[in-house]
C-alpha positions as CSV (number, residue, x, y, z in Angstrom):
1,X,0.0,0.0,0.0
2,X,2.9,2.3,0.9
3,X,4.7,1.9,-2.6
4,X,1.5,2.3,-4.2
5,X,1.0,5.8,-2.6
6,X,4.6,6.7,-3.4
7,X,4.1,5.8,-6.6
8,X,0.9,7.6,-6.9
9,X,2.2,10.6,-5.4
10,X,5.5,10.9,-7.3
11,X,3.3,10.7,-10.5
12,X,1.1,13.8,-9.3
13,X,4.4,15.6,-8.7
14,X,5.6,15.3,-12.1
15,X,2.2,16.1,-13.7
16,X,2.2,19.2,-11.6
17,X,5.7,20.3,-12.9
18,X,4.7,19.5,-16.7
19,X,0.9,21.6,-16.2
20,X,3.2,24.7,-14.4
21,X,5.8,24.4,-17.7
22,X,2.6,24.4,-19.8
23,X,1.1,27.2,-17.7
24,X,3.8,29.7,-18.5
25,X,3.7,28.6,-22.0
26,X,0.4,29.5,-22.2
27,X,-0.6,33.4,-22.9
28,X,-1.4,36.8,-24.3
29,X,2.2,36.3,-26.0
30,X,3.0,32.2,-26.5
31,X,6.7,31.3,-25.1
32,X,7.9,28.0,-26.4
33,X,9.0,25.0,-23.9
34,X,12.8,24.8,-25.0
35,X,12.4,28.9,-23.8
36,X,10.9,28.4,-20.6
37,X,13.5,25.4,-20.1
38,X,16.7,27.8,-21.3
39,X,15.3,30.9,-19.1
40,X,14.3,28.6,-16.0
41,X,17.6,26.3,-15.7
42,X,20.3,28.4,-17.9
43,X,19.1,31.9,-17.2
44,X,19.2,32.5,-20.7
45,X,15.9,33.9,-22.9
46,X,15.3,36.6,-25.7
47,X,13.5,39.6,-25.7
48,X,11.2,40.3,-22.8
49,X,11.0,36.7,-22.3
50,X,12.9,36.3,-18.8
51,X,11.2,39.3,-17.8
52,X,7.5,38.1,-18.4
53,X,8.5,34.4,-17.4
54,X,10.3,35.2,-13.6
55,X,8.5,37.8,-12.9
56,X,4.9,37.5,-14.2
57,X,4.0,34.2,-15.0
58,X,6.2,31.9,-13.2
59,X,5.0,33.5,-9.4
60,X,0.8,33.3,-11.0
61,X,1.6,29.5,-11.2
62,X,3.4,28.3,-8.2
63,X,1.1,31.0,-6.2
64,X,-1.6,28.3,-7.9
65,X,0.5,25.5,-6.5
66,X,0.8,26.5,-2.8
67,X,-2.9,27.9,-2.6
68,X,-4.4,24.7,-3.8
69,X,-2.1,22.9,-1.2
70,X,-3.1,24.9,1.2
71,X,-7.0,24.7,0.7
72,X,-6.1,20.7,0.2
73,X,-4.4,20.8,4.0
74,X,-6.7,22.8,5.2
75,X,-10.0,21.1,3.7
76,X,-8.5,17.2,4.9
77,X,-7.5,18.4,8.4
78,X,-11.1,19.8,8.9
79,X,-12.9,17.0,7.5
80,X,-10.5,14.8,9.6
81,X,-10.8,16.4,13.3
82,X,-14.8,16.8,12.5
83,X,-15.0,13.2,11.4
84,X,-17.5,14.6,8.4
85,X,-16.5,14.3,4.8
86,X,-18.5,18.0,3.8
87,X,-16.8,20.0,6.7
88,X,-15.3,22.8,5.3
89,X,-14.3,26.4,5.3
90,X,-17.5,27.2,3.3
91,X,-19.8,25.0,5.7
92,X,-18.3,26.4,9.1
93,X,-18.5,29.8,7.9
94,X,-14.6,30.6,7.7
95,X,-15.1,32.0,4.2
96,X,-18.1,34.0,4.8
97,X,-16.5,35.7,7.6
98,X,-13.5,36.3,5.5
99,X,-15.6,37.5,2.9
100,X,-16.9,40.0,5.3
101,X,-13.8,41.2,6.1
102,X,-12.5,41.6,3.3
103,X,-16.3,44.0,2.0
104,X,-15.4,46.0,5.0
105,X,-12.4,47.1,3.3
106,X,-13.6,47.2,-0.2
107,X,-17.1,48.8,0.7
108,X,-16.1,51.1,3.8
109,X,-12.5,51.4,3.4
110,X,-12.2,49.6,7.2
111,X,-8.4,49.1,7.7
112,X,-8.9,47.0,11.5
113,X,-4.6,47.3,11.4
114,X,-3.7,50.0,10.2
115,X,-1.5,48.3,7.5
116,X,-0.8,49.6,3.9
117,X,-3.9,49.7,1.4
118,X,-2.7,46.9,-0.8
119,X,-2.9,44.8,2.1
120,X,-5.6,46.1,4.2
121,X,-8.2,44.0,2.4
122,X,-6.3,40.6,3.0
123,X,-5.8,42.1,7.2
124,X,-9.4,42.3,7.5
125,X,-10.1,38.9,5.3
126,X,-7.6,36.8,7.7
127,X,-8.5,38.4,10.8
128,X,-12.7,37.8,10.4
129,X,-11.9,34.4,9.5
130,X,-9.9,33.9,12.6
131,X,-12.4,35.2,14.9
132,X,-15.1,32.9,13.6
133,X,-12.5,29.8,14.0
134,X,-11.4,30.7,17.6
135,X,-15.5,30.9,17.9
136,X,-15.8,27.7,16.4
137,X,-13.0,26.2,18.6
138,X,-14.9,27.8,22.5
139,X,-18.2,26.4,21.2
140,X,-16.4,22.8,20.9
141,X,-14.7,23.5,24.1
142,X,-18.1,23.4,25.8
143,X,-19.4,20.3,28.0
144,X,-21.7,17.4,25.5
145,X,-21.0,19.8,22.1
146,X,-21.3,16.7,19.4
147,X,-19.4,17.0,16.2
148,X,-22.6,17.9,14.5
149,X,-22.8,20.9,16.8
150,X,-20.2,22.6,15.9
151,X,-21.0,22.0,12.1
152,X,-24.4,23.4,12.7
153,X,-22.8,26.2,14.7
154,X,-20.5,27.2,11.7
155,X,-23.3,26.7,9.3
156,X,-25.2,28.9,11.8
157,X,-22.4,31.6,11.2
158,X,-22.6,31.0,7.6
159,X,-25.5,32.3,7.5
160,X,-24.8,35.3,9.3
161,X,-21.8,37.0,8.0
162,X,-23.5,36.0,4.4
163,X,-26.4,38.0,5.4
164,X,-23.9,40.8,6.6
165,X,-22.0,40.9,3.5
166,X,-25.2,41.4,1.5
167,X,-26.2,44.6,3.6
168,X,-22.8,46.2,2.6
169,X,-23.2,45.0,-1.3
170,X,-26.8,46.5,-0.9
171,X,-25.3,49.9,0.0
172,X,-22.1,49.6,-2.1
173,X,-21.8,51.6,-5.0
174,X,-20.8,50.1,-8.0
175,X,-17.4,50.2,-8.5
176,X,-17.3,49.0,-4.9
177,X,-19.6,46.4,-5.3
178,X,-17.9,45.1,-9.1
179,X,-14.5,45.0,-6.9
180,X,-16.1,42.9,-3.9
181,X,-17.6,40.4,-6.3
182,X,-14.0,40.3,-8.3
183,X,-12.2,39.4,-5.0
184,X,-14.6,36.5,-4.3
185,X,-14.1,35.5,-7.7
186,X,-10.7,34.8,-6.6
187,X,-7.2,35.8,-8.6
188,X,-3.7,35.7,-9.0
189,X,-3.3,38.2,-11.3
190,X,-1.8,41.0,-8.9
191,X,0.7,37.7,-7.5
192,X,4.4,38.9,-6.4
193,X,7.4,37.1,-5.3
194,X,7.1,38.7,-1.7
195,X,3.0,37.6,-1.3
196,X,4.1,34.0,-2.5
197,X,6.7,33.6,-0.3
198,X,3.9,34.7,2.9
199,X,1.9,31.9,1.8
200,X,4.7,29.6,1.1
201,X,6.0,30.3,5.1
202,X,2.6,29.7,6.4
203,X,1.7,26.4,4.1
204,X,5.0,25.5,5.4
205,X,4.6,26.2,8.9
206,X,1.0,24.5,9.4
207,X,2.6,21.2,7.0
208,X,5.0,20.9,9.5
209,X,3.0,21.0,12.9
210,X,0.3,18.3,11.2
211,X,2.9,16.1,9.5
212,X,4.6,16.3,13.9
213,X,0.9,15.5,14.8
214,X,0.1,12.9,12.3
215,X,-0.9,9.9,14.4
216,X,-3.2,12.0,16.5
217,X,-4.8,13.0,13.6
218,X,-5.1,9.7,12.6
219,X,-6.7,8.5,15.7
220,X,-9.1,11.5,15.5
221,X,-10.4,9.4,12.6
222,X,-11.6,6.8,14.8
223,X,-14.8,6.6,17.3
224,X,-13.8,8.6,20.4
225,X,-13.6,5.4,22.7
226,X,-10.9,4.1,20.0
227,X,-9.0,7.7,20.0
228,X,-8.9,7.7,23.6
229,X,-7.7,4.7,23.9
């Protein structure tokens, strides 16, 4: 079973590196593979090639790589401590409450840490969806709270900051209202080496406590008498 996942896995890994090549091959202006290849591995490229490889194209599709990783991790771990295979950020409300956040800053210009305006939109996205999962994880805290609690809970708060982000799209004008519906479209067009490498550090980070934690996890998987045992 173990060499069959290896096997498994190492074929995923080079499918992913063929789909980036054939990522950055693909755009407004078509770059050829031996290009890619001779800018990637020999520095080497003509024209604006190396230019719109390294620094357009090439941080769009590993910022792909690590944010689907990331929503993978994330997605399996919360399916895996809830013991319910449609637990998710959507389901528990995480992305609602992010998408709250993030039409505070778009509709009303709310910067809740005073950071720059490029990243005052992303502030207030991370820090609603980490209020909503540090109220997820009191409610579980509490005395006879099933698992099915706390996914009606976060469905509960689905609800709610859904409902809230609708009152501020209602009184959003609409360049305001055409920006918050592009962010929860999702994009990497506006990708830099410096916001890859943030989520890079933190996919990194969170791999490395679950991978030390791995066992426990795995126990989670089983009825509570078997985990606590």
């Amino acid at each position: 079973m173990i060499k069959k996942r290896v096997i498994l896995i190492t074929f995923l890994f080079i499918s992913v590196m063929m789909l980036l090549i054939l990522n950055i091959s693909i755009g407004s202006s078509p770059i050829a593979i031996k290009e890619i290849v001779k800018v990637l591995f020999f520095n080497d490229g003509s024209g604006h090639n190396p230019m719109i490889i390294k620094e357009i194209r090439l941080p769009m599709a590993l910022m792909a790589i690590v944010v689907g990783a990331s929503l993978g991790i994330g997605g399996c771990e919360i399916q895996t401590i809830l013991r319910n295979p449609i637990a998710s950020p959507f389901t528990l409300g995480i992305s609602a409450a992010a998408s709250f956040g993030a039409a505070l800053g778009l509709v009303l210009n709310a910067n809740l840490f005073k950071v720059s305006d490029t990243l005052a939109v992303t502030a207030n996205a991370f820090a609603f969806s980490l209020l909503v999962a540090g109220a997820i994880y009191l409610f579980s805290r509490q005395r006879q709270i099933g698992k099915t609690a706390i996914i009606l809970f976060g469905v509960a708060l689905n609800f709610l900051f859904n409902s809230l982000t609708m009152i501020l799209q209602y009184i959003a004008d609409e360049d305001k209202l055409q920006s918050l519906v592009f962010w929860s479209f999702g994009s990497l067009l506006k990708t830099t080496w410096n916001k890859f490498y943030i989520v890079l550090a933190v996919l990194a980070i969170c791999f490395a406590i679950l991978t030390k934690n791995a066992w426990k996890l795995t126990a989670m998987t089983l009825d509570d008498t078997k985990a606590r045992s």
